[in-house]
MILO-363787 format. One record per residue: residue in three letters; residue number from 0; y, x, z of N, C-alpha, C in turn. Coordinates in Angstrom, 3 decimals. Last residue first. Layout:
N
<timar><code>ALA</code><pos>NUM</pos><n_py>Y</n_py><n_px>X</n_px><n_pz>Z</n_pz><ca_py>Y</ca_py><ca_px>X</ca_px><ca_pz>Z</ca_pz><c_py>Y</c_py><c_px>X</c_px><c_pz>Z</c_pz></timar>
...
This chain:
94
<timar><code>UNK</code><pos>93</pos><n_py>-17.891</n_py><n_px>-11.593</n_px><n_pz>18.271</n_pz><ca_py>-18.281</ca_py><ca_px>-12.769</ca_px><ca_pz>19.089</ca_pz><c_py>-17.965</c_py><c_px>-12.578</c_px><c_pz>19.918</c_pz></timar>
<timar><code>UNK</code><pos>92</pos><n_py>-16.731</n_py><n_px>-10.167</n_px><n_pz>15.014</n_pz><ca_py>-16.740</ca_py><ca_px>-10.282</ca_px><ca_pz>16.383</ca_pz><c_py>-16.695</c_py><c_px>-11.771</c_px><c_pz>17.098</c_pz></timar>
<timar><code>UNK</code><pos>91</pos><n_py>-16.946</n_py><n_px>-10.807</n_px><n_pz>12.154</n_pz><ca_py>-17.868</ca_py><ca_px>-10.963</ca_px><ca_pz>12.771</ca_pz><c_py>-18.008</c_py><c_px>-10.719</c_px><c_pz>14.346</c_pz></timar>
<timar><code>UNK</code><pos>90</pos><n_py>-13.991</n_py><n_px>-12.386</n_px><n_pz>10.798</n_pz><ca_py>-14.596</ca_py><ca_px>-11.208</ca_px><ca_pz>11.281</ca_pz><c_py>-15.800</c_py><c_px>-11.486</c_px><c_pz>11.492</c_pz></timar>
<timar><code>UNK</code><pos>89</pos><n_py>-12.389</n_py><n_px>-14.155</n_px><n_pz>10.393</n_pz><ca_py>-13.253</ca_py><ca_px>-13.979</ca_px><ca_pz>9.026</ca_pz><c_py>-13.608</c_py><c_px>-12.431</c_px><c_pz>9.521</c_pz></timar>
<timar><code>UNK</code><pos>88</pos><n_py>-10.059</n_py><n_px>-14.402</n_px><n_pz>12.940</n_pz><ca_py>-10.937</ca_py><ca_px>-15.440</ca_px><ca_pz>11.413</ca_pz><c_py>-11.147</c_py><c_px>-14.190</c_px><c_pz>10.885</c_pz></timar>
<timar><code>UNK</code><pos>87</pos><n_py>-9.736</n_py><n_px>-12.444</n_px><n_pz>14.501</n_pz><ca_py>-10.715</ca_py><ca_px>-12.581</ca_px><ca_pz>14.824</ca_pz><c_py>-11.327</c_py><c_px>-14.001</c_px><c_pz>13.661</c_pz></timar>
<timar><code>UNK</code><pos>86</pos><n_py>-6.018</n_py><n_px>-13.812</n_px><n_pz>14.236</n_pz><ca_py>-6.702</ca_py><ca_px>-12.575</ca_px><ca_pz>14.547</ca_pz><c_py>-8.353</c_py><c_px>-13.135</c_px><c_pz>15.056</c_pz></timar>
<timar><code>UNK</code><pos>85</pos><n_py>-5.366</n_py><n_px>-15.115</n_px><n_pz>11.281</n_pz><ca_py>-5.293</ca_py><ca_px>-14.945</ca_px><ca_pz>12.194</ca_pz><c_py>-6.052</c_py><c_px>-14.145</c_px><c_pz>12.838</c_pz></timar>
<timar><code>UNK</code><pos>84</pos><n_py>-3.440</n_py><n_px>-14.438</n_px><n_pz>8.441</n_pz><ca_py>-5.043</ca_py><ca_px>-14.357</ca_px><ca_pz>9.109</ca_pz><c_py>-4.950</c_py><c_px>-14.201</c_px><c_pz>10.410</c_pz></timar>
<timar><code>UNK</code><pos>83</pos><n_py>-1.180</n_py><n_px>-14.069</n_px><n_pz>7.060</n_pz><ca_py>-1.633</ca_py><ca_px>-15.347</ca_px><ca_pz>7.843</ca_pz><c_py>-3.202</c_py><c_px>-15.048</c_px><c_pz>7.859</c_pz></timar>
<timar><code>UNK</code><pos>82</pos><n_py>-0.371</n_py><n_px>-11.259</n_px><n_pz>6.856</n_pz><ca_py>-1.371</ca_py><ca_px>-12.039</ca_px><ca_pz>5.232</ca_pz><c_py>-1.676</c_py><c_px>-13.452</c_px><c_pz>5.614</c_pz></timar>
<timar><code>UNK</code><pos>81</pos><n_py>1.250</n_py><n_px>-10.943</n_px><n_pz>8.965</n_pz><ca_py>1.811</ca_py><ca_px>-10.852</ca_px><ca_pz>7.815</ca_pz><c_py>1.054</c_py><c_px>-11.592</c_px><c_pz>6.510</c_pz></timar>
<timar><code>UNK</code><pos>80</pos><n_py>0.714</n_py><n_px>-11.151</n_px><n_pz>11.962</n_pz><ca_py>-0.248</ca_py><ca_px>-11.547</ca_px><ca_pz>11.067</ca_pz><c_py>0.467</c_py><c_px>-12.011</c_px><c_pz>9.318</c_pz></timar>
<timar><code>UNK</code><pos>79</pos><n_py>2.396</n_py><n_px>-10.487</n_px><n_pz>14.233</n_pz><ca_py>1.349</ca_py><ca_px>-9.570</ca_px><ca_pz>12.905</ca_pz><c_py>0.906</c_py><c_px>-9.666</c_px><c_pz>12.291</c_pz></timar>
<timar><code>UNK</code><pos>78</pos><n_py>3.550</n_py><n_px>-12.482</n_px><n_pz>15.707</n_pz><ca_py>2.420</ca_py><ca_px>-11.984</ca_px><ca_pz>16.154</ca_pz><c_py>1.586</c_py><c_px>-11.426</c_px><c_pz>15.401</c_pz></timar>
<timar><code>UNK</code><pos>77</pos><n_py>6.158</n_py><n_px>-12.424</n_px><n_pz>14.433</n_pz><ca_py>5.977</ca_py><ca_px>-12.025</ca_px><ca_pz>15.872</ca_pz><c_py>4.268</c_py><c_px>-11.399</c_px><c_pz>16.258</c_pz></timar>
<timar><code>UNK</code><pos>76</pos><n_py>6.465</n_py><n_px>-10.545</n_px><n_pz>10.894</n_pz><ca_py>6.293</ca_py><ca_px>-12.119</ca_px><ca_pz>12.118</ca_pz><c_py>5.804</c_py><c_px>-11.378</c_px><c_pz>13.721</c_pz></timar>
<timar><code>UNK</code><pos>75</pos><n_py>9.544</n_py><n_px>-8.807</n_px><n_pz>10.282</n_pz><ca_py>7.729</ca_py><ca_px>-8.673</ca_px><ca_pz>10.781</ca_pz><c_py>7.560</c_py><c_px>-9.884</c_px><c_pz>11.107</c_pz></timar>
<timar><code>UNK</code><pos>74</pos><n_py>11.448</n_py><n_px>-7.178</n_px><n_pz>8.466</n_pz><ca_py>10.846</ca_py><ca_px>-8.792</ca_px><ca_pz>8.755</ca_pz><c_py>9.954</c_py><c_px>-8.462</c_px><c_pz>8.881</c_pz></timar>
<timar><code>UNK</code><pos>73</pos><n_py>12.858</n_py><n_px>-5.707</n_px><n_pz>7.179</n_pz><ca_py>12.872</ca_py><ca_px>-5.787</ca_px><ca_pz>8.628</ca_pz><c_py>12.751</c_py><c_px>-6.585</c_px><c_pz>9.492</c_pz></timar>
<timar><code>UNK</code><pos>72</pos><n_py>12.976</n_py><n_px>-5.058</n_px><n_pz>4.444</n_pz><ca_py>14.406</ca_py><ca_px>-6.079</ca_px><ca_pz>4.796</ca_pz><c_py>14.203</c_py><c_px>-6.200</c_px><c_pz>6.317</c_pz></timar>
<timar><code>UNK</code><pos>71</pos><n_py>10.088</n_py><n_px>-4.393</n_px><n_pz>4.226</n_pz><ca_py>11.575</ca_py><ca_px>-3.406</ca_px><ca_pz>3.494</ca_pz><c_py>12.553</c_py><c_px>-3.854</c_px><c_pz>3.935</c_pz></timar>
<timar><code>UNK</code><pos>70</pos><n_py>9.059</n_py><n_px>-5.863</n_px><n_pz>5.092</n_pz><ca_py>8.686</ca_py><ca_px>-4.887</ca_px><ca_pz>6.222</ca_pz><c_py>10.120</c_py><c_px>-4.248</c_px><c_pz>5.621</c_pz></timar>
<timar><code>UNK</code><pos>69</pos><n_py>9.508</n_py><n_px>-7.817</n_px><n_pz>2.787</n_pz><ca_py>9.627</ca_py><ca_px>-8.194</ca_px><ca_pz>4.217</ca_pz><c_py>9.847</c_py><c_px>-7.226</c_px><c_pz>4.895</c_pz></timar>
<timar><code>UNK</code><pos>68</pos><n_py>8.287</n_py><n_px>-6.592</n_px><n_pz>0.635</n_pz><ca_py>9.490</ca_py><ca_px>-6.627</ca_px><ca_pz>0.570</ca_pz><c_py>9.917</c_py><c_px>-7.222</c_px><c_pz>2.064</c_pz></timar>
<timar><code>UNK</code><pos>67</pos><n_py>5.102</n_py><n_px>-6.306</n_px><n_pz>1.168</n_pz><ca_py>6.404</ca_py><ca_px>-4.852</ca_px><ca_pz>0.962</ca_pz><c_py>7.793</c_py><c_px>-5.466</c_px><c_pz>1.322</c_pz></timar>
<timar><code>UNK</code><pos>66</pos><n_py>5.089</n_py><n_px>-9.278</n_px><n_pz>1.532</n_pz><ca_py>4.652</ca_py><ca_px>-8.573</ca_px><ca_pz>2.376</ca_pz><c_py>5.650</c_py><c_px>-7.003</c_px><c_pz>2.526</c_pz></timar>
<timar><code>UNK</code><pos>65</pos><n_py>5.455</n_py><n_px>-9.541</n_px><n_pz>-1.737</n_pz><ca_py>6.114</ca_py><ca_px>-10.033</ca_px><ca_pz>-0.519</ca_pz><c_py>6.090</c_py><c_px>-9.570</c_px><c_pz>0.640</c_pz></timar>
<timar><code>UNK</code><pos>64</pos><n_py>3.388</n_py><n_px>-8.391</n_px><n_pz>-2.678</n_pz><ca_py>4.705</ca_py><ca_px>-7.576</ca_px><ca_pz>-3.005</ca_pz><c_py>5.337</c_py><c_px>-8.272</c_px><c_pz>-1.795</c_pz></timar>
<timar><code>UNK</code><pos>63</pos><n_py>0.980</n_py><n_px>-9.871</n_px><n_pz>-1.582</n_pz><ca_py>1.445</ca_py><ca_px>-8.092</ca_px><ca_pz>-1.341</ca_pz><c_py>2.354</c_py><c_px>-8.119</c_px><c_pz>-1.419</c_pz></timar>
<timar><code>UNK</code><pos>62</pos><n_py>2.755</n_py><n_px>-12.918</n_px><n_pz>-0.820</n_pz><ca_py>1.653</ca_py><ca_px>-12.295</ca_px><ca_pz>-1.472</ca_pz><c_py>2.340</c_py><c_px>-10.387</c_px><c_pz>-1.135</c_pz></timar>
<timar><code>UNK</code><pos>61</pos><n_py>2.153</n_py><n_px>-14.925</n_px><n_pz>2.468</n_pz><ca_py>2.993</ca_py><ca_px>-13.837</ca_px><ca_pz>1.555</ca_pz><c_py>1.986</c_py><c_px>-13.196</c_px><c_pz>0.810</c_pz></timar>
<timar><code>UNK</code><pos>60</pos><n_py>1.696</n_py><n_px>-18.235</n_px><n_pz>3.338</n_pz><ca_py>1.084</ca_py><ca_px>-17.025</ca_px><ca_pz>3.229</ca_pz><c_py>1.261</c_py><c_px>-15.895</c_px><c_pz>2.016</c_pz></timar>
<timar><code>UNK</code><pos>59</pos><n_py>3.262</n_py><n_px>-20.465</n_px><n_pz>6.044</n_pz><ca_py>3.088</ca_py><ca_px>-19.816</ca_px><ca_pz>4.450</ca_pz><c_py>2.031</c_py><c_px>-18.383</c_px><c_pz>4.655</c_pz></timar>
<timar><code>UNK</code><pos>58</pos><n_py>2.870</n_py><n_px>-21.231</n_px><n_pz>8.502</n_pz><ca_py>1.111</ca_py><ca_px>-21.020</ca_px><ca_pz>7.542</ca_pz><c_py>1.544</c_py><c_px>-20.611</c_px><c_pz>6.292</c_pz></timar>
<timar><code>UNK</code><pos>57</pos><n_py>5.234</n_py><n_px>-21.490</n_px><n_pz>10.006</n_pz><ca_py>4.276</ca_py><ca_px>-22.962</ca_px><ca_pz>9.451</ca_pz><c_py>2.858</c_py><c_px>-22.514</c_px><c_pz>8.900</c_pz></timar>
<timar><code>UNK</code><pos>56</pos><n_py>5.608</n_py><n_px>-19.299</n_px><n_pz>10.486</n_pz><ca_py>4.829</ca_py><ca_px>-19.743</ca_px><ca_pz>11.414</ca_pz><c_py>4.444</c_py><c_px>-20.818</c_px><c_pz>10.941</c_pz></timar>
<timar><code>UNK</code><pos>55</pos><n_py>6.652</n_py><n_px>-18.545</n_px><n_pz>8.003</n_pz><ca_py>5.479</ca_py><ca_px>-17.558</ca_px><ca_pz>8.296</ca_pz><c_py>4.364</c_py><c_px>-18.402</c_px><c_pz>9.606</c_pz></timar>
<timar><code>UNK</code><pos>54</pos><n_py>8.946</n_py><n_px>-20.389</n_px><n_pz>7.775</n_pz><ca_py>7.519</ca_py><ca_px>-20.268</ca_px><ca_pz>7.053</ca_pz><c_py>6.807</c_py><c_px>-19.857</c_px><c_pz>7.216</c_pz></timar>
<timar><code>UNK</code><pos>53</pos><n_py>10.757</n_py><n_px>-18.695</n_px><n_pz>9.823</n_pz><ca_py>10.288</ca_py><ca_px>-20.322</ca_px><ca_pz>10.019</ca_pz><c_py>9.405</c_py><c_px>-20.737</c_px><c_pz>8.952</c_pz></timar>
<timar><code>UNK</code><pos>52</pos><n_py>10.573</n_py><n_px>-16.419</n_px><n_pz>8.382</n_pz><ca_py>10.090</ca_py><ca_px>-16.423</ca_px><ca_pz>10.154</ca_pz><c_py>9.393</c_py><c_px>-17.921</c_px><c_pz>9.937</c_pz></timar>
<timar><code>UNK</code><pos>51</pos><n_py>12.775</n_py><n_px>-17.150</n_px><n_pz>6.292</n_pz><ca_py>11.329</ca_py><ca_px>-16.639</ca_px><ca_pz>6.742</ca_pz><c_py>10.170</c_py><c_px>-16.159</c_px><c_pz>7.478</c_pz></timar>
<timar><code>UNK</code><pos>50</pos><n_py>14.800</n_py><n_px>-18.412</n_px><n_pz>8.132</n_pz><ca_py>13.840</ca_py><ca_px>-19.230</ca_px><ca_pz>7.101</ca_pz><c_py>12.277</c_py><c_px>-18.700</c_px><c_pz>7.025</c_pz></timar>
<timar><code>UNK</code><pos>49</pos><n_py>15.821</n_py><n_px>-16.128</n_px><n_pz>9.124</n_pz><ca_py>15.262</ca_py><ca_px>-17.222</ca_px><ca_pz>10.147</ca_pz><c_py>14.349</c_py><c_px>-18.138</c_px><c_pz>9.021</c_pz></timar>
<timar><code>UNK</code><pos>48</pos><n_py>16.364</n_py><n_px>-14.189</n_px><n_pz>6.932</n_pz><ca_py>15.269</ca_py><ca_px>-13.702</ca_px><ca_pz>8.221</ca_pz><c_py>14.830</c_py><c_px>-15.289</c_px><c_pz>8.879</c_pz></timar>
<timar><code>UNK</code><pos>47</pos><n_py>16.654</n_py><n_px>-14.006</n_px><n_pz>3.876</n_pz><ca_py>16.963</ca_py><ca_px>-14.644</ca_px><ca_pz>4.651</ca_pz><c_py>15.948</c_py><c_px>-14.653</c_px><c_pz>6.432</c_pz></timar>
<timar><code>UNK</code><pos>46</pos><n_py>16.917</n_py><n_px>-10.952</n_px><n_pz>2.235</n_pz><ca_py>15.730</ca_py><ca_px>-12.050</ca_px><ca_pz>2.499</ca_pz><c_py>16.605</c_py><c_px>-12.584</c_px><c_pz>3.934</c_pz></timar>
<timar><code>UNK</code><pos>45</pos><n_py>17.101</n_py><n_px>-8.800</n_px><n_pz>-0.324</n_pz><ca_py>18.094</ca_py><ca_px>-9.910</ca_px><ca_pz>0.617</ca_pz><c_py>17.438</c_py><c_px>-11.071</c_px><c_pz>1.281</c_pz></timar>
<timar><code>UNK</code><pos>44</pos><n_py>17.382</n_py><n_px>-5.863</n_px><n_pz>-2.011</n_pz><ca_py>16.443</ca_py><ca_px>-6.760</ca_px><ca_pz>-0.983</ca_pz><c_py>17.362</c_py><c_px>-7.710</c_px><c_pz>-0.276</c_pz></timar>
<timar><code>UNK</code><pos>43</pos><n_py>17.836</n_py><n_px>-3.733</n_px><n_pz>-4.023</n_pz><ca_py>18.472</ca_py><ca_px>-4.643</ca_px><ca_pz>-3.455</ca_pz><c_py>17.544</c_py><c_px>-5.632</c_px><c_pz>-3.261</c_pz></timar>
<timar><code>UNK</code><pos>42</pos><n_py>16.984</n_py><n_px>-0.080</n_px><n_pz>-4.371</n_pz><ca_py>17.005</ca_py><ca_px>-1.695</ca_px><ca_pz>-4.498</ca_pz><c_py>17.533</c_py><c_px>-2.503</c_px><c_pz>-3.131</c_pz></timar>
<timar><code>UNK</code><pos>41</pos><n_py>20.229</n_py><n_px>2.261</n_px><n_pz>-4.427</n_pz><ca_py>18.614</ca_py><ca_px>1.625</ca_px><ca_pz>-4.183</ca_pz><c_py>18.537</c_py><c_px>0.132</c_px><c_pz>-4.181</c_pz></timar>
<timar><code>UNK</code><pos>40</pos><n_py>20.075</n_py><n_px>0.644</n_px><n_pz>-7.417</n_pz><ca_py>19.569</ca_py><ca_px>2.005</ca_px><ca_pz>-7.138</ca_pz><c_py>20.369</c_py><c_px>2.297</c_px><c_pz>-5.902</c_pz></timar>
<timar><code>UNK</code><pos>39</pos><n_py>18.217</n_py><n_px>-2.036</n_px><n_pz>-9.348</n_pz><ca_py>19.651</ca_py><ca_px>-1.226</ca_px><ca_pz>-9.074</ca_pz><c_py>19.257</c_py><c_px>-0.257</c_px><c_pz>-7.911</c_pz></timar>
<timar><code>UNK</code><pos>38</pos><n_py>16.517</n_py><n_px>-3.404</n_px><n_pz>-10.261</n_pz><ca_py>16.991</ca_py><ca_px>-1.936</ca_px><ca_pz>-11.383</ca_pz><c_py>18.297</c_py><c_px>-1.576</c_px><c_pz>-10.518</c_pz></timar>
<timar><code>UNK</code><pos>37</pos><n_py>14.894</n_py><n_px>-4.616</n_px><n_pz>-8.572</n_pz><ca_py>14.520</ca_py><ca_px>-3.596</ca_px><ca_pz>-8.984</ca_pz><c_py>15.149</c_py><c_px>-2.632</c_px><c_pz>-9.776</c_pz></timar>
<timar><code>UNK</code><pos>36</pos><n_py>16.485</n_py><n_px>-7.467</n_px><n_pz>-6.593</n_pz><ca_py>16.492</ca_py><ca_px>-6.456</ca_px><ca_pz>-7.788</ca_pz><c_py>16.229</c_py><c_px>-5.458</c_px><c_pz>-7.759</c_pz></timar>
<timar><code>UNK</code><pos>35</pos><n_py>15.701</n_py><n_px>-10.209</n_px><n_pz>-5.001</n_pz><ca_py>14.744</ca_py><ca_px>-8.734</ca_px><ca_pz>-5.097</ca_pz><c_py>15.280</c_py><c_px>-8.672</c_px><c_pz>-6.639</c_pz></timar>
<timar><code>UNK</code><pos>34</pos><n_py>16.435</n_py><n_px>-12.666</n_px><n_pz>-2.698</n_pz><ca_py>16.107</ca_py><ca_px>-12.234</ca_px><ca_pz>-3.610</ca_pz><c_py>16.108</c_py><c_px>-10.797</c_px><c_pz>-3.809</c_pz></timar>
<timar><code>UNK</code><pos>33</pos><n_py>15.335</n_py><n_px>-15.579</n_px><n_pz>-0.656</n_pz><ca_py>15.880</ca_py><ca_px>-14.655</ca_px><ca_pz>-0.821</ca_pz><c_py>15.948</c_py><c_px>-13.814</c_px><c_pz>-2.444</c_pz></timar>
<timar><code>UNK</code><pos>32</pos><n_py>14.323</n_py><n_px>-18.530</n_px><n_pz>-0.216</n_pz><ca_py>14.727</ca_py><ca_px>-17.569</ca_px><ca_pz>1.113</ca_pz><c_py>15.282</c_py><c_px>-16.150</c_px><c_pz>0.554</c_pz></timar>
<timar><code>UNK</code><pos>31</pos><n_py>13.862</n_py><n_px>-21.450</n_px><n_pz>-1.435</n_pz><ca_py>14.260</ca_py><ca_px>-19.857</ca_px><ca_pz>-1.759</ca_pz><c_py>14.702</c_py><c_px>-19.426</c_px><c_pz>-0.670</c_pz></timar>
<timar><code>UNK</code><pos>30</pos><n_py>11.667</n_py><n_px>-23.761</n_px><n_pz>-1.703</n_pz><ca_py>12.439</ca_py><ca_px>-23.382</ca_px><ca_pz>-0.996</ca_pz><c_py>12.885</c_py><c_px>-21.710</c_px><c_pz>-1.644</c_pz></timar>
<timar><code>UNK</code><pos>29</pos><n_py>9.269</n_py><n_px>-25.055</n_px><n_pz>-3.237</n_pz><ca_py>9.480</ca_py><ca_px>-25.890</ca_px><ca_pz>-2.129</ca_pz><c_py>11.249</c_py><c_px>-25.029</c_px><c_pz>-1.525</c_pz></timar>
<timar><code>UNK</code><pos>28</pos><n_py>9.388</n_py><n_px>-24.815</n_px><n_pz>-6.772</n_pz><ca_py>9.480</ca_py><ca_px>-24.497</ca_px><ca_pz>-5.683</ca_pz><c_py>9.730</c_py><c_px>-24.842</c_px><c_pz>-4.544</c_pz></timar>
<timar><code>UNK</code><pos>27</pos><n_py>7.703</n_py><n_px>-25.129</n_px><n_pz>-10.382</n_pz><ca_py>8.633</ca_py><ca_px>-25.724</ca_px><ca_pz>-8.921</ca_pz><c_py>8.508</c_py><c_px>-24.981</c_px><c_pz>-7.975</c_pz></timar>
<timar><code>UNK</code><pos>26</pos><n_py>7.297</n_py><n_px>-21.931</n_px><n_pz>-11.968</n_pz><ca_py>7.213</ca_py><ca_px>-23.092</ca_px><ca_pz>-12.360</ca_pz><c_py>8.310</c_py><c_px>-23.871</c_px><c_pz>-10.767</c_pz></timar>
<timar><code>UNK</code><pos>25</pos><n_py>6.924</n_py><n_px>-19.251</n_px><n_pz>-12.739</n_pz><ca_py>8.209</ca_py><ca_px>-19.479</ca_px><ca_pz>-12.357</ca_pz><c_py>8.676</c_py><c_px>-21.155</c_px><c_pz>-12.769</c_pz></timar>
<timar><code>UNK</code><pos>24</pos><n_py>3.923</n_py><n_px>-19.364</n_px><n_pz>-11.602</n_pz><ca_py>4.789</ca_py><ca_px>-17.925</ca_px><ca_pz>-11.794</ca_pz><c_py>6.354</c_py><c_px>-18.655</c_px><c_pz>-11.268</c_pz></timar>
<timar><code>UNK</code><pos>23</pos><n_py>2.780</n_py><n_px>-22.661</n_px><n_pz>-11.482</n_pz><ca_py>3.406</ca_py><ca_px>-21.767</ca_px><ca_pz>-12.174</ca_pz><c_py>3.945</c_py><c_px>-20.223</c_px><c_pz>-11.628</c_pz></timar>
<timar><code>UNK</code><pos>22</pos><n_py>0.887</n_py><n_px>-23.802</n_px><n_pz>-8.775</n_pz><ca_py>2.105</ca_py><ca_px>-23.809</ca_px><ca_pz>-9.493</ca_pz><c_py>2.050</c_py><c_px>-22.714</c_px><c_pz>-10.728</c_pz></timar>
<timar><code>UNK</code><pos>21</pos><n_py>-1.228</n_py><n_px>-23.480</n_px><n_pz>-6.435</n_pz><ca_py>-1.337</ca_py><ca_px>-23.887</ca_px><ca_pz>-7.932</ca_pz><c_py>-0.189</c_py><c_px>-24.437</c_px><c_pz>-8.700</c_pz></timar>
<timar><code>UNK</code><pos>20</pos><n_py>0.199</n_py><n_px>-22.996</n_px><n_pz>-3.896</n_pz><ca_py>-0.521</ca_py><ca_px>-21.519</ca_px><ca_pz>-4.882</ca_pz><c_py>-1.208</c_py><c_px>-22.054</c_px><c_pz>-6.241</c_pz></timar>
<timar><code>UNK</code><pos>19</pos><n_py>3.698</n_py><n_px>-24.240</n_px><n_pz>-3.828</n_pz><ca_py>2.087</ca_py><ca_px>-23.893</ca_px><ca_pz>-3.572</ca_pz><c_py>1.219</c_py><c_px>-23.350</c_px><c_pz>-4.496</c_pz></timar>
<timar><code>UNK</code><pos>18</pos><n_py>6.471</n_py><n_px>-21.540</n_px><n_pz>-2.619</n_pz><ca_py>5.597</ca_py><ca_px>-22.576</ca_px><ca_pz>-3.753</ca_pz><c_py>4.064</c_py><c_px>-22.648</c_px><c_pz>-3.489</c_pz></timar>
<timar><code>UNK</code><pos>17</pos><n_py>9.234</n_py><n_px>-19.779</n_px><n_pz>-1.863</n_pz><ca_py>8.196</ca_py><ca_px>-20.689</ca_px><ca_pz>-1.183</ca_pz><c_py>7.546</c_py><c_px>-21.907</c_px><c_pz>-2.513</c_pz></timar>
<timar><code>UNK</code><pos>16</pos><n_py>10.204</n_py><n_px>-17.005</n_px><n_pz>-2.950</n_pz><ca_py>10.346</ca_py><ca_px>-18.229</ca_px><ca_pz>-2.645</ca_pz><c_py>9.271</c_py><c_px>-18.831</c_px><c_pz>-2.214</c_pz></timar>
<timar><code>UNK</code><pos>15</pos><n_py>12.377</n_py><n_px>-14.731</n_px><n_pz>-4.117</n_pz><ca_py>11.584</ca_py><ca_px>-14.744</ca_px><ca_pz>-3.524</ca_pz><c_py>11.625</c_py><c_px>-16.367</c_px><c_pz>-2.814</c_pz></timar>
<timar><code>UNK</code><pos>14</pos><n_py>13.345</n_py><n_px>-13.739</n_px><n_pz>-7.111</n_pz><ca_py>13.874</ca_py><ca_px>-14.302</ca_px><ca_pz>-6.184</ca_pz><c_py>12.596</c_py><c_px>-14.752</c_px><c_pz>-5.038</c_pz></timar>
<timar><code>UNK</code><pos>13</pos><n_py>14.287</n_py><n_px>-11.050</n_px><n_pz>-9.655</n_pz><ca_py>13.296</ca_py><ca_px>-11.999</ca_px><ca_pz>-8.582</ca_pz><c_py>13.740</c_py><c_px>-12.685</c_px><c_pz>-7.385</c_pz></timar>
<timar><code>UNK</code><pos>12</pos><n_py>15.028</n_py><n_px>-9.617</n_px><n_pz>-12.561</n_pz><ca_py>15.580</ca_py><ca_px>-10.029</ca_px><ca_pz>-11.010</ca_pz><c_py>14.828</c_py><c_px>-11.037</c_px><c_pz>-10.719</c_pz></timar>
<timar><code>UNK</code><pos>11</pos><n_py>14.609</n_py><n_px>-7.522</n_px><n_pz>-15.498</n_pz><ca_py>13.840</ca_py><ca_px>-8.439</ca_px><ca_pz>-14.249</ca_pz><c_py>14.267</c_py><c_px>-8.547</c_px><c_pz>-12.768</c_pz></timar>
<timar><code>UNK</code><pos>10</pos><n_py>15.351</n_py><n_px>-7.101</n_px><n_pz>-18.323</n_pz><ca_py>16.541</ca_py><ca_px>-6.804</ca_px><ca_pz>-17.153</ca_pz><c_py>15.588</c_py><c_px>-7.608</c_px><c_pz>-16.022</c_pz></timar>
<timar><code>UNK</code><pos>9</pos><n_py>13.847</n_py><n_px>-7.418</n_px><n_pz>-20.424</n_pz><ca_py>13.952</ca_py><ca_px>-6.168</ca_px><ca_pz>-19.767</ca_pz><c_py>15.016</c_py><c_px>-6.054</c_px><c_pz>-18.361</c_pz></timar>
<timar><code>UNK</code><pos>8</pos><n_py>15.648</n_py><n_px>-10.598</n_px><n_pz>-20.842</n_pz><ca_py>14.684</ca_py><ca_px>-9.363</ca_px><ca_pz>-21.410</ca_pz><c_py>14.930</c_py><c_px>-8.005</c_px><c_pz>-20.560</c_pz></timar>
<timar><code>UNK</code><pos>7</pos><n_py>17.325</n_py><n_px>-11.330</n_px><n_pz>-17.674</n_pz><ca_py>16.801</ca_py><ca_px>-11.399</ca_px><ca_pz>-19.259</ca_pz><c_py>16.152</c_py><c_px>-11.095</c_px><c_pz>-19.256</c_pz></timar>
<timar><code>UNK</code><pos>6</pos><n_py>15.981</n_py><n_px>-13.534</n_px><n_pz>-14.607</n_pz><ca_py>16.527</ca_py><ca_px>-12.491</ca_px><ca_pz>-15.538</ca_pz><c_py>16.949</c_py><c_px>-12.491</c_px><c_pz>-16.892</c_pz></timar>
<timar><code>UNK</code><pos>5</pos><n_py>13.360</n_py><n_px>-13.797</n_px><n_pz>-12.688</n_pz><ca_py>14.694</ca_py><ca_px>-14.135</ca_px><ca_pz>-13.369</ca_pz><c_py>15.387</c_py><c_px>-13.104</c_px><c_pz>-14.253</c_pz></timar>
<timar><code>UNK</code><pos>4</pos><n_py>10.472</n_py><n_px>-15.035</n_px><n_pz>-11.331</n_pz><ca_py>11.218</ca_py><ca_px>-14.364</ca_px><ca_pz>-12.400</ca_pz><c_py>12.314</c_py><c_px>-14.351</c_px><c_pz>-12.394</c_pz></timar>
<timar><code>UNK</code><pos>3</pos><n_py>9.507</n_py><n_px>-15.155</n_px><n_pz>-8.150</n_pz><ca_py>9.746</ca_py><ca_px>-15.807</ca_px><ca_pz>-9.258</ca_pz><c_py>10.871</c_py><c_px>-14.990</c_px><c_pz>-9.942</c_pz></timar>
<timar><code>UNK</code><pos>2</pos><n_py>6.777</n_py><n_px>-14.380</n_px><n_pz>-5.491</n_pz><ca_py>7.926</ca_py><ca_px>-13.848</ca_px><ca_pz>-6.218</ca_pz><c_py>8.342</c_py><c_px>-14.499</c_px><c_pz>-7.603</c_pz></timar>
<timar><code>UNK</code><pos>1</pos><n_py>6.242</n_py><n_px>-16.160</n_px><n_pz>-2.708</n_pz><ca_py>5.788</ca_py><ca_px>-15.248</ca_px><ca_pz>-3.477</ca_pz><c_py>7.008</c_py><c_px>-14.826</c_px><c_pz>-4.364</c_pz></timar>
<timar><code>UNK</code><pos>0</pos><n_py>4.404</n_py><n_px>-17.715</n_px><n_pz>-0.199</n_pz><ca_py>5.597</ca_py><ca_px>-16.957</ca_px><ca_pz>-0.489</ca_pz><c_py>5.276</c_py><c_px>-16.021</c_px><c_pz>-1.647</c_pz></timar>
């Protein structure tokens, strides 16, 4: 999950979407679940909740800004694991 361009010059609107992590910025996309304008006051966040639920549990994995913009629209996944790490990978507890 991550964030794709739109816009004009200086005018930057984003749309938040589903792509695999060797794509382009604002190259193909498997899916759009929502979108993110920064110049309007306050920002405008629109994220589709069941889609993005229903990626979070397939294994998408949100980048930071995504992550902000989820908790901002009142999207948690059920079991917390917002960066997809599951709990106890890449720890050292036995």
């Amino acid at each position: 999950m991550r964030l794709r361009r739109t816009g004009a010059k200086k005018q930057p609107r984003y749309r938040v979407v589903i792509a695999e992590a060797r794509t382009p910025r604002d190259g193909a996309f498997i899916d759009s679940i929502g979108y993110y304008d920064p110049l309007t006051e306050p920002l405008t966040v629109k994220i589709d909740r069941d889609k993005a639920l229903g990626w979070l549990s397939k294994g998408a994995q949100p980048s930071d800004t995504v992550v902000r913009l989820l908790k901002r629209a009142g999207i948690t996944p059920a079991d917390g694991s917002a960066k997809g790490v599951a709990d106890g990978v890449g720890t050292d507890a036995e």
